[in-house]
C-alpha positions in Angstrom: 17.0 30.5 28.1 18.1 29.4 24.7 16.9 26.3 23.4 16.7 24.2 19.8 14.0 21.8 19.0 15.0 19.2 16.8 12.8 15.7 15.8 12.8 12.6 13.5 16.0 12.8 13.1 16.0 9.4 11.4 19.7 8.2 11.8 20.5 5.2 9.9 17.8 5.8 7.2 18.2 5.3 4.0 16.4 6.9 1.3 16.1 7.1 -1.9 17.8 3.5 -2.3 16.3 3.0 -5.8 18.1 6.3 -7.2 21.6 6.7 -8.3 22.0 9.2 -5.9 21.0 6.8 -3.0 25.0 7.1 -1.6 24.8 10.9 -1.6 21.3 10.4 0.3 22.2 8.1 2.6 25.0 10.5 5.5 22.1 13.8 5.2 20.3 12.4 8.4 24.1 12.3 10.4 25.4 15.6 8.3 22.4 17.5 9.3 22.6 16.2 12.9 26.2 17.4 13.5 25.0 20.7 12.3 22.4 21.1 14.5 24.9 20.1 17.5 27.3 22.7 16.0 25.2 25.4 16.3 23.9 24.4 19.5 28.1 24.9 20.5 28.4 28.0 18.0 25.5 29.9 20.0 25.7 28.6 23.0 22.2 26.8 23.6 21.4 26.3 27.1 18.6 23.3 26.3 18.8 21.0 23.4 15.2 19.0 22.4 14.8 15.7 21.0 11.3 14.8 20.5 11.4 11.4 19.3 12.8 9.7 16.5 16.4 10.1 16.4 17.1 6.5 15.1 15.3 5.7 11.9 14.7 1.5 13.5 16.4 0.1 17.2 20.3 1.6 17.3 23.2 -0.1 17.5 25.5 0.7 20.4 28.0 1.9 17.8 25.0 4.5 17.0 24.7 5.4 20.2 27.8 5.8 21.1 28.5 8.1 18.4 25.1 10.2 19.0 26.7 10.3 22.4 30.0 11.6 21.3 28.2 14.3 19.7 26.5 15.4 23.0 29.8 15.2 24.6 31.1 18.5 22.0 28.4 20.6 24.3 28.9 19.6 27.6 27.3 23.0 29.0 23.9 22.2 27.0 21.3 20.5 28.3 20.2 17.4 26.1 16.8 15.9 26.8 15.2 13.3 24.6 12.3 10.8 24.5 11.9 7.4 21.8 9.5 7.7 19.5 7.7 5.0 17.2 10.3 4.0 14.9 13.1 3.9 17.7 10.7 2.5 20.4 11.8 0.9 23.6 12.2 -2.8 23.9 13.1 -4.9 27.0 16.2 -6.0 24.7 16.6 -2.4 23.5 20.0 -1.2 23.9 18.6 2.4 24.8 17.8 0.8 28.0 20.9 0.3 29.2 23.3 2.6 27.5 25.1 5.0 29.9 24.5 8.7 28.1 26.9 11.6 28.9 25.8 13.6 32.2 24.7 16.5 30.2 21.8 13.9 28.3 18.2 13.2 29.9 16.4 10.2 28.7 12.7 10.3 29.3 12.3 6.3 28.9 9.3 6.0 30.8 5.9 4.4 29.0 4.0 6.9 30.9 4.6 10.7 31.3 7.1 11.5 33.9 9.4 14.8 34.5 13.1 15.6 35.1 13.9 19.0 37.0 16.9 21.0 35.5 18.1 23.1 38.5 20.7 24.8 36.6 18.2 26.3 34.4 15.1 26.2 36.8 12.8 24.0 34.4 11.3 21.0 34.4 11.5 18.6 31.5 8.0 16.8 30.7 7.4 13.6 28.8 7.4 9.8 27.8 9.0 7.2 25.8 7.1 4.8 23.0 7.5 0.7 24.0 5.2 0.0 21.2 5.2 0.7 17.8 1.4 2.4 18.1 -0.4 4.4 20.6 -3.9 5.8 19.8 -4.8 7.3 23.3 -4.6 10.7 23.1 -1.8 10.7 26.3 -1.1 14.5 26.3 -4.6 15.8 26.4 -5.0 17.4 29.6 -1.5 16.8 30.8 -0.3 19.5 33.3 2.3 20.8 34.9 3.1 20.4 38.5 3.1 23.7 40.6 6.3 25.4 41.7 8.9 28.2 39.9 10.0 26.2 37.0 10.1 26.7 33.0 8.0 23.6 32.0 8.1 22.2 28.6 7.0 18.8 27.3 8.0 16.5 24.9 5.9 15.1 22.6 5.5 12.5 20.1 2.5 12.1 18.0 0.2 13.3 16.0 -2.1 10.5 13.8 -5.1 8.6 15.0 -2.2 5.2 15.4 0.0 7.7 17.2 -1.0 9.6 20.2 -3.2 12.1 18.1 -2.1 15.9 19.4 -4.0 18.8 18.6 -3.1 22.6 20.1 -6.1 23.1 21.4 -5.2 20.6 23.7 -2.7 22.7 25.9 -5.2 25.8 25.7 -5.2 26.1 29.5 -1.6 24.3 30.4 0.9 25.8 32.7 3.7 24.8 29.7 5.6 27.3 28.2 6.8 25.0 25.3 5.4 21.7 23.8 7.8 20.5 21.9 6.3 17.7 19.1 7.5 15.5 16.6 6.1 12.7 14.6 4.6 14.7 11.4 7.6 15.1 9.0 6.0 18.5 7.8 7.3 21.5 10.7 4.0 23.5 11.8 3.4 26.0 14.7 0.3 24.1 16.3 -0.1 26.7 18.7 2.1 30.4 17.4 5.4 30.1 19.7 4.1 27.5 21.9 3.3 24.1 20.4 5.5 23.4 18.2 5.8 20.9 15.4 9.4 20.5 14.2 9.2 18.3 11.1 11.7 16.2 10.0 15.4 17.4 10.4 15.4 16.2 6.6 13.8 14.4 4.2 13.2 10.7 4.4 11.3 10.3 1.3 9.6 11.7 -1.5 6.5 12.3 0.4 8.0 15.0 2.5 7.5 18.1 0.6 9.1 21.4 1.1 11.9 23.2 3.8 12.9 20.8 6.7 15.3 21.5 9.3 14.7 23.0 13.1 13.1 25.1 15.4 15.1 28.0 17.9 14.0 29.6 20.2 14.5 31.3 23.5 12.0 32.0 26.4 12.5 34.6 28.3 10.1 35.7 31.4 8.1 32.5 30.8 7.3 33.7 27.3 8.3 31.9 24.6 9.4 32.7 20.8 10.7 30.3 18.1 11.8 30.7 14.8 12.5 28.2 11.7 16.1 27.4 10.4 15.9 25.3 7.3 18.8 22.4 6.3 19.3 22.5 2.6 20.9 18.7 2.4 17.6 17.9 0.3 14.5 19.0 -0.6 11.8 17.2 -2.5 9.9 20.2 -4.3 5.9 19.0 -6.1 6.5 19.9 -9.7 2.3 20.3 -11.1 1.9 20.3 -15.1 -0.9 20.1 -17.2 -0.4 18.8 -20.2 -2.5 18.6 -23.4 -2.9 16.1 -26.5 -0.5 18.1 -28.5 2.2 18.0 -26.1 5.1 15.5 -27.6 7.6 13.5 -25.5 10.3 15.5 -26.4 8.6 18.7 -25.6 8.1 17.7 -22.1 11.3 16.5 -21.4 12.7 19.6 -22.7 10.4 21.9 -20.8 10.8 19.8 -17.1 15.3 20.0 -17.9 14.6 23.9 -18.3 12.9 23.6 -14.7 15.2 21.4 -13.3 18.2 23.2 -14.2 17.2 26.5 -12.4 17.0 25.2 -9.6 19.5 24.6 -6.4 21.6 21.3 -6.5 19.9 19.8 -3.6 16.3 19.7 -4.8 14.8 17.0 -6.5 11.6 16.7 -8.2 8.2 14.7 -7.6 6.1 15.1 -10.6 2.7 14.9 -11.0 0.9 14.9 -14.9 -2.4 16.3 -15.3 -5.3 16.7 -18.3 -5.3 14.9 -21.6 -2.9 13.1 -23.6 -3.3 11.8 -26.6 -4.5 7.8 -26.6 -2.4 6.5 -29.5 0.7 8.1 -28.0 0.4 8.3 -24.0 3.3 10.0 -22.3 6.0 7.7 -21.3 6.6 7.7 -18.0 9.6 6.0 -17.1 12.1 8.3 -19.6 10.7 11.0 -17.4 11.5 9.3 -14.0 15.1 8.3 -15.5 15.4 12.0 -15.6 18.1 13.8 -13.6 16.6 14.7 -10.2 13.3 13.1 -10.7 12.1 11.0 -7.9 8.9 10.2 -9.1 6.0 10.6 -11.2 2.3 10.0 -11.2 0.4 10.3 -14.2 -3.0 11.2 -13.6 -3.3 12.1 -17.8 -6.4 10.7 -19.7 -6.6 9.9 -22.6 -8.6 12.5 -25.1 -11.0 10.6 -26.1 -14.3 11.6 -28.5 -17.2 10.9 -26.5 -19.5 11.7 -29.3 -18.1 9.6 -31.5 -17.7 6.8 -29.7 -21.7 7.2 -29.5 -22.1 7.1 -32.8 -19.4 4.3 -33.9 -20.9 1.8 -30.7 -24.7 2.9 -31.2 -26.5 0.0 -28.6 -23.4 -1.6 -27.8 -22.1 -1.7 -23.7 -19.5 0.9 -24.9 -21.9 3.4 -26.3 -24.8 2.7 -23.6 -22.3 3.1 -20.6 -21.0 6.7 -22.1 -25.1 7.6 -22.1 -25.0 6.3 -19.1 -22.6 8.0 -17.1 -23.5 11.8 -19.2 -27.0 11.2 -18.3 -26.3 11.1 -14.5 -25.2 14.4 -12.1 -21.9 15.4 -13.2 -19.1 15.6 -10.4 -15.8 14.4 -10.0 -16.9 11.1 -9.1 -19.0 10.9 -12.1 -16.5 12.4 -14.9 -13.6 9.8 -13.7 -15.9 7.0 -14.2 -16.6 7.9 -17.4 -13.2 8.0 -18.2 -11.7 5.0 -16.5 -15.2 2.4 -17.6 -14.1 4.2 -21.5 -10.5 3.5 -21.3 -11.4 0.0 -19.7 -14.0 -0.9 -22.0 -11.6 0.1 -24.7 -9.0 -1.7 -23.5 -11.0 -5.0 -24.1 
């Protein structure tokens, strides 16, 4: 059986809504989606998964009737899917109520319940969110019931506020497949078997690296997956270290020759690092204006002459508090209070 596992999906978000590039942003959630359902048609996938968060809030019925006109191009796939945190259940939810194509399975239930697939001798495990938080671990110790079926779960979680998940947790399970969502980042928990898909793409700046979705076929009640990234938009950690000799225009010149390399759809979180110099700090905000930069943190300090600063404020509270601070154990704790009392004390 062939299957694709797909989660936070994230339809309607918007990201990025700060950047000029927010209105090419904003369709990657739905493009990406109708890829993944055109390759589910393309190769003929028997079982598509949906692990939670296919809405980025509560949908619309105009949402849902177009996530459902999707599932109607693959009429021979199976679709099951469960709501996650962000598109949690309500009583007024429209979810609720919305009459899905016969193909699509909706695991709505707050507590974990089970659909049987006859056509493809499995059973589908799972539950739906109906609050915004759950910290009860809910899967640990879950099992399957007994009989000749392909069981797989669905599973949402991950985080101490929502239902934490660990592989070890399905070390003795009759499962042949947990598939997760929740943590944007895509990680095999458990090689072949549980299964973290990661975001289908980005939704902010925070999630680094390759997104996209798992596939996978299992075959003899042995399972095998494999990664297929989506290249609408990746967010790629750009590290530099910079010195006090380093100039503005240097910098800028150096991250455009980086930028410029690179493939059209990534953009850039930046992070500065080591010493600048203190009567000419590095400007920030041209950097950010940059084309393709999404955001930087400046963790720079300034180069500052501890010794003489000793000597120029002798017994003042500037002078003491560098003694101070070098006359204790050295450690990160230590060296950044040094150099964030200085630049305070300075600063007065």
């Amino acid at each position: 059986m062939k299957f694709i596992h797909i989660a936070d999906i994230h339809l309607g978000a918007r990201p990025d809504r700060d950047r000029e590039w927010a209105k090419e942003r904003e369709p990657h959630s739905w493009q990406a989606f109708k890829e993944v359902i055109d390759k589910v048609k393309e190769e003929q996938v028997q079982l598509l998964l949906i692990a939670g968060d296919l809405f980025h809030g509560q949908p619309l019925v105009k949402e849902l009737k177009e996530v459902n006109y999707q599932f109607s191009r693959i009429p021979k796939t199976q679709v099951a899917l469960i709501a996650g945190n962000h598109d949690h259940l309500t009583l007024s939810s429209c979810y609720c109520t919305f009459r899905w194509e016969e193909n699509v399975h909706f695991l709505k239930s707050e507590e974990i319940d089970y659909i049987e697939l006859e056509g493809l001798g499995t059973r589908i495990y799972g539950m739906s969110y109906w609050h915004k938080e759950i910290s009860e671990p809910r899967y640990k110790g879950v099992q399957a019931k007994e009989g000749n079926y392909i069981n797989i779960l669905l599973a949402h979680g991950g985080d101490e506020k929502h239902i934490p998940i660990k592989g070890s947790d399905f070390a003795d399970s009759k499962f042949a497949y947990v598939a997760c969502g929740h943590i944007h980042k895509p990680i095999q928990l458990v090689q072949d078997k549980v299964v973290m898909a990661g975001a289908l793409q980005p939704i902010d700046c925070n999630d680094l690296g390759e997104h996209g979705y798992f596939q996978g076929e299992i075959k003899n009640h042995a399972c095998h997956v494999k990664f297929v990234p989506l290249h609408y938009c990746e967010y790629v950690p750009l590290n530099l270290k910079v010195s006090p000799e380093i100039t503005q225009g240097a910098l800028e010149e150096f991250l455009e020759s980086r930028i410029r390399i690179a493939p059209a759809y990534k953009k850039f979180k930046v992070t500065l690092n080591g010493f600048c110099d203190k009567e000419a700090p590095i400007d920030t905000e041209k950097i950010k204006s940059m084309d393709r930069v999404v955001k930087v943190i400046d963790q720079c300090r300034a180069d500052y002459d501890f010794e003489e600063l000793k000597r120029q404020y002798g017994q003042q509270i500037l002078g003491r508090y560098i003694r101070a601070l070098e006359e204790m154990p050295q450690n990160k704790i230590t060296e950044k209070a040094l150099y964030y009392g200085v630049e305070a004390l300075m600063a007065e």
